[in-house]
N, C-alpha and C positions, 0 to 999 in steps of 0.2 A: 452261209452255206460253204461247205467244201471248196476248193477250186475246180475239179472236175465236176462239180453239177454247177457251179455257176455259169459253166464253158457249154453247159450240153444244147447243141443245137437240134433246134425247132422245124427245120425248111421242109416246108411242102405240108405240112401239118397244121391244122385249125381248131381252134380254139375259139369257146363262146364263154360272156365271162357277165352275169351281169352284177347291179351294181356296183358298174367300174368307173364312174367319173369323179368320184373321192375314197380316201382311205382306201382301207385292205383290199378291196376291188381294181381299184385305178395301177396298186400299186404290182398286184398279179398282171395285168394287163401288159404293164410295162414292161416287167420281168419277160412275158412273154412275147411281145413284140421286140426286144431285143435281143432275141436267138432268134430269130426269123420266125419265128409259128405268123400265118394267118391268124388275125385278133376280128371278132366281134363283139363289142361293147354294148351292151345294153344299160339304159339312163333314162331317169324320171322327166328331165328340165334339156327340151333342146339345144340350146346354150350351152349349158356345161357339158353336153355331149360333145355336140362343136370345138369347145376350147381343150377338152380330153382329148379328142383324135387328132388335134391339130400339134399338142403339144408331146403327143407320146409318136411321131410322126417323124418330128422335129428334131425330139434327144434319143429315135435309135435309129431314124434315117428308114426304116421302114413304111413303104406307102402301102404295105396290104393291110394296114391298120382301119375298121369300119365304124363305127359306132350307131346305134339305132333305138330310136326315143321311144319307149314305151313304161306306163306307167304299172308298175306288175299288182295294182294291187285291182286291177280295172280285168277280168276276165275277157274281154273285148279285144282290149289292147294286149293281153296274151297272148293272144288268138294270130292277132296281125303280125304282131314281131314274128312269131316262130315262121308264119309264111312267108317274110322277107328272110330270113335265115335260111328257110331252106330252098329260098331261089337266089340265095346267092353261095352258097356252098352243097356238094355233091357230098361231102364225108361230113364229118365233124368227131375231131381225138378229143377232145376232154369239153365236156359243161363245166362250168363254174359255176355252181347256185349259192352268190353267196349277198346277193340284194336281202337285206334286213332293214326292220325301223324298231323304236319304242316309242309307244304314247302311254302318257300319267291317265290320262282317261278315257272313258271306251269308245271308240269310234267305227263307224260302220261304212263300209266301201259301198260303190254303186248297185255291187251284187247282194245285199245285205249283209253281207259277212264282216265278222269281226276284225280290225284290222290288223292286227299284229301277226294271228291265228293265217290270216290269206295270204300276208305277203312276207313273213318269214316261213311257212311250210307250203301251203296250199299252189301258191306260185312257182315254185320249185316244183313239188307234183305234175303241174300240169306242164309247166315250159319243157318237161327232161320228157312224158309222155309223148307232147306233141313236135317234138325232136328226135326218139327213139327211132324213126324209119334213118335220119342220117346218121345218127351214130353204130347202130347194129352194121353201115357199112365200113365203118374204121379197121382197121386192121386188132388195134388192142384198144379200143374204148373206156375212158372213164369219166366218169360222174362224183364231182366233189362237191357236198354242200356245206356251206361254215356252219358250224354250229357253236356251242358255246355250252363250259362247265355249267351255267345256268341251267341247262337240262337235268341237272341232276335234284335241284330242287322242283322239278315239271311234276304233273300228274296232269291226267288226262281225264277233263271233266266231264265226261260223256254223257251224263244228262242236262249239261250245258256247255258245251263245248264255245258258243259263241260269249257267255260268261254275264250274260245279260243281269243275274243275280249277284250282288257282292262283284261286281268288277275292281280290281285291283292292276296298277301297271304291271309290276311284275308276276303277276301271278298269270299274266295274259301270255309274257316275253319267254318265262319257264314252261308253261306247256307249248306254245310255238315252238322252245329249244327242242322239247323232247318231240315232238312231233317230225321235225330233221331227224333227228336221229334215227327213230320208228322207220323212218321212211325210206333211208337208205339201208337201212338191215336188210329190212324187205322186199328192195327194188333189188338185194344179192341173191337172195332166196326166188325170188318171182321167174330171175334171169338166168336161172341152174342151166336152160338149154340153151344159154346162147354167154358161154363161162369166159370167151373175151373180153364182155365187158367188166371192168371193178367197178366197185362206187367206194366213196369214202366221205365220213364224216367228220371234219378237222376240227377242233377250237382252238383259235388262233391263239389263244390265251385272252389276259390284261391285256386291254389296247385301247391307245390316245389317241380315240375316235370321237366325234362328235355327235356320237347314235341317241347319248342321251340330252343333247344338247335343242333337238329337234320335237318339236311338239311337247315338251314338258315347261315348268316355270321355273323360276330365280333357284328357288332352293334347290329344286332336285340338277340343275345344274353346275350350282355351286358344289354340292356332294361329290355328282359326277367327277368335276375336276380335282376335289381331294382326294377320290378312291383313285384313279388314275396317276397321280403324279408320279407313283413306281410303277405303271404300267409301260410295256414296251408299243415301241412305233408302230406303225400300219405298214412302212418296209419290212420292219424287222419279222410282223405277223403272217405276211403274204409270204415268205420264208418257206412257211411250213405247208401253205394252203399250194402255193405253186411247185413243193416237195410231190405233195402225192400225186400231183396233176400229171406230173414228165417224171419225176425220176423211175430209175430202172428197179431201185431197189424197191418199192413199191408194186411193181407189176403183180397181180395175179391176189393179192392182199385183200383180196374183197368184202364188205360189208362190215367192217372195223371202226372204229373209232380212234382218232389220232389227236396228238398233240407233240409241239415240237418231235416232228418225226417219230413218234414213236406209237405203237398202239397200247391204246392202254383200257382196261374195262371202264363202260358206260355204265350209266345208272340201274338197278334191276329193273324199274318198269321198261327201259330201253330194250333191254332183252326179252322181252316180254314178246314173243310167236302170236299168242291172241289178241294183244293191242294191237301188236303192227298189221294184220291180214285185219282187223276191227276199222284201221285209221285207213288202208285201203279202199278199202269199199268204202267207205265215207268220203275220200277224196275224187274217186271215180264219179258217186253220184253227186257231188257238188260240183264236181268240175262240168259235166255230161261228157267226161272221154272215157273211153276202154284203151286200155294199153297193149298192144300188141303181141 
């Protein structure tokens, strides 16, 4: 980044950011706990929450750094985090929805849900819903979810959305992508009467992450690490994601799609007014919230 946004301070301003205890998550956190913002971390493994707050504490000297364990793909533990979130902050300036996973095979959460499908969109849906009363009080609110050029191979299986038929890993990871995307158009469109807040949809790019390192086998990790090897860092990725989050040039830019700073068009079914108000109401009644 520039040297005036690397300088831009944070103080008195909060930030929620989850999964932040590795990669592009951990690495926004930090970025943002050293300009002072208030940080809450949210992380799957108490432990690594632990050693995340201890260590992003440690190299910016800021102690309002929190972190809080919950596993987002568990509707439950959803449910809890956001109530410790919002008993421990009165405002909230920016969410970060940017917890993702990929699995080779299909797997189903406690709520029956598809896993990729829950906890790259569904959980974003609901944690930014059931945080919408603190953020509406921010002065200029915004909502970032990572997303990924993968979206643009996504469709939206809606007579199988869970994918029970013909499951495939990526075919689960693309419609999750595009499901981010849908969902912050819509959360711009939804929020027309309350126009301080932005959302934004980032892909960090190529990034030498370990997402597909996790619940797949030998080969498809092996691959992983050859497509990656000109992929940029999870410092150099949070760049972009911690851009839209505080920078000023960004303000007011709402329901876009970004990549290294820039907006740039999303896939047509992204833009697509009837999936996104379609993937709505589906998110609503899976989740059992109404949004405000």
């Amino acid at each position: 980044m520039r040297a005036e946004e690397m300088n831009a301070e944070l103080n008195g301003r909060t930030y929620v950011v989850t999964g932040s205890t590795s990669g592009i998550g951990r690495e926004v956190a930090l970025y943002l706990a050293d300009r002072g913002g208030k940080v809450l971390g949210v992380g799957r493994d108490a432990g690594r929450c632990r050693e995340a707050q201890r260590e992003i504490r440690a190299r910016t000297g800021n102690s309002d750094v929190t972190f809080l364990t919950a596993d987002l793909s568990s509707q439950s533990e959803i449910r809890t985090v956001a109530k410790d979130i919002l008993q421990l902050c009165s405002t909230i300036d920016v969410l970060v929805n940017n917890a993702g996973l990929f699995t080779l095979t299909r797997k189903e959460t406690l709520d029956g849900l598809e896993t990729q499908l829950a906890v790259n969109w569904l959980a974003a849906f609901m944690l930014t819903g059931l945080l919408m009363p603190r953020l509406l009080k921010a002065p200029c609110p915004r909502v970032v979810t990572v997303s990924s050029g993968s979206h643009f191979a996504g469709t939206m299986h809606w007579d199988d959305v869970g994918l029970k038929r013909g499951y495939q890993g990526l075919k689960a990871y693309d419609q999750s992508k595009l499901a981010g995307v849908l969902f912050s158009s819509e959360l711009s469109r939804r929020l027309r009467t309350a126009p301080r807040l932005s959302t934004y949809a980032v892909d960090p790019g190529l990034v030498k992450t370990q997402i597909a390192a996790k619940g797949t086998n030998g080969l498809v990790r092996l691959v992983w690490k050859i497509r990656t090897r000109n992929g940029i860092s999870a410092e150099q990725a949070a760049e972009s994601v911690a851009w839209c989050a505080v920078n000023a040039a960004a303000a007011g830019k709402t329901g876009l799609y970004w990549k290294e700073r820039k907006s740039l068009p999303s896939s047509p079914e992204s833009c697509d007014p009837e999936a996104a108000g379609r993937l709505w109401e589906l998110g609503e009644r899976l989740c059992g919230i109404r949004y405000p």
